[in-house]
C-alpha positions in Angstrom: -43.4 229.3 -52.4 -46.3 227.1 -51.3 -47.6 229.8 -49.1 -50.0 232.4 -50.6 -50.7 235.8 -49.1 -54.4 237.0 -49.6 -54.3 240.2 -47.6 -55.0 242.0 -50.6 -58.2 240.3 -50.9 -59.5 240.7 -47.3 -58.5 244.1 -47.9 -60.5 244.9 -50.5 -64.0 242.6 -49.0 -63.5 245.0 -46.0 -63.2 248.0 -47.8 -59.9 249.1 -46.2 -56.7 251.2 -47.5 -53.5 249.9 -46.9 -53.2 253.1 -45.2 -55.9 252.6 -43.0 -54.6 249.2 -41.9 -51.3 250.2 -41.7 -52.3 252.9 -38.8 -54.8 250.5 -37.2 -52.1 247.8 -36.9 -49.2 249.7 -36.1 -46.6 248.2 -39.3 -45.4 250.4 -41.5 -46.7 251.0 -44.7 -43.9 249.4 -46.4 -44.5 246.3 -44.8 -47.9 246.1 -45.1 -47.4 246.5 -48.8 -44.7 243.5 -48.9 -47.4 241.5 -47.2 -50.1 242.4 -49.5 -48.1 241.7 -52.4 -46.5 237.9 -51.3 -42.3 240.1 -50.7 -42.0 238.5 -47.4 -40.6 235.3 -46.0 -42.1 235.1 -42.5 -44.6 237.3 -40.3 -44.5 237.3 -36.9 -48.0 236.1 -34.7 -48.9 239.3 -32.8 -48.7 241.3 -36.6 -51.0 238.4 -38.0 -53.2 239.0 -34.5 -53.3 242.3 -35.2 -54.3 242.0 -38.8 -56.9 239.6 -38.1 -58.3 241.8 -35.5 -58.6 245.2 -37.4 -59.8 243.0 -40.4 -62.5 240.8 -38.3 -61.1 237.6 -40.0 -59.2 234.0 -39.7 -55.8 233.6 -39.9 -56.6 230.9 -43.2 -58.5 233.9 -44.8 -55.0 236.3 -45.3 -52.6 232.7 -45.3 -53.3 230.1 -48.1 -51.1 226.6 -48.9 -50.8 225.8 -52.4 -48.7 222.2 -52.6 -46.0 222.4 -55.4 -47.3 220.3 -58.3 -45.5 217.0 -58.1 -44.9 216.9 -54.9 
């Protein structure tokens, strides 16, 4: 999948446990840890908003596009 998740990342430059973020953004654990780890397909706008928020970050900091090679 040409989209890469780099919540794990932010995560750990902000110093905060899935936990933490978890009960800041209102998503479950589970979730969160599907994010973190690239197990999801889609991700709806007010969760990113949220995210972004509790982290203090850009959408492009958590989402990156990797082009498939030979493409």
């Amino acid at each position: 999948m040409p989209i890469i998740m780099r919540l794990d990342r932010v995560m750990a430059d902000r110093k905060i446990s899935l936990k933490e973020l978890s009960e800041k953004v209102g998503v479950a654990n589970v979730n969160l840890s599907k994010m973190k780890t690239g197990k999801i397909s889609a991700i709806r706008f007010s969760t990113l908003e949220a995210i972004c928020d509790v982290l203090d970050c850009q959408p492009g900091d958590i989402l990156e596009y990797k082009r498939n090679e030979g493409d």
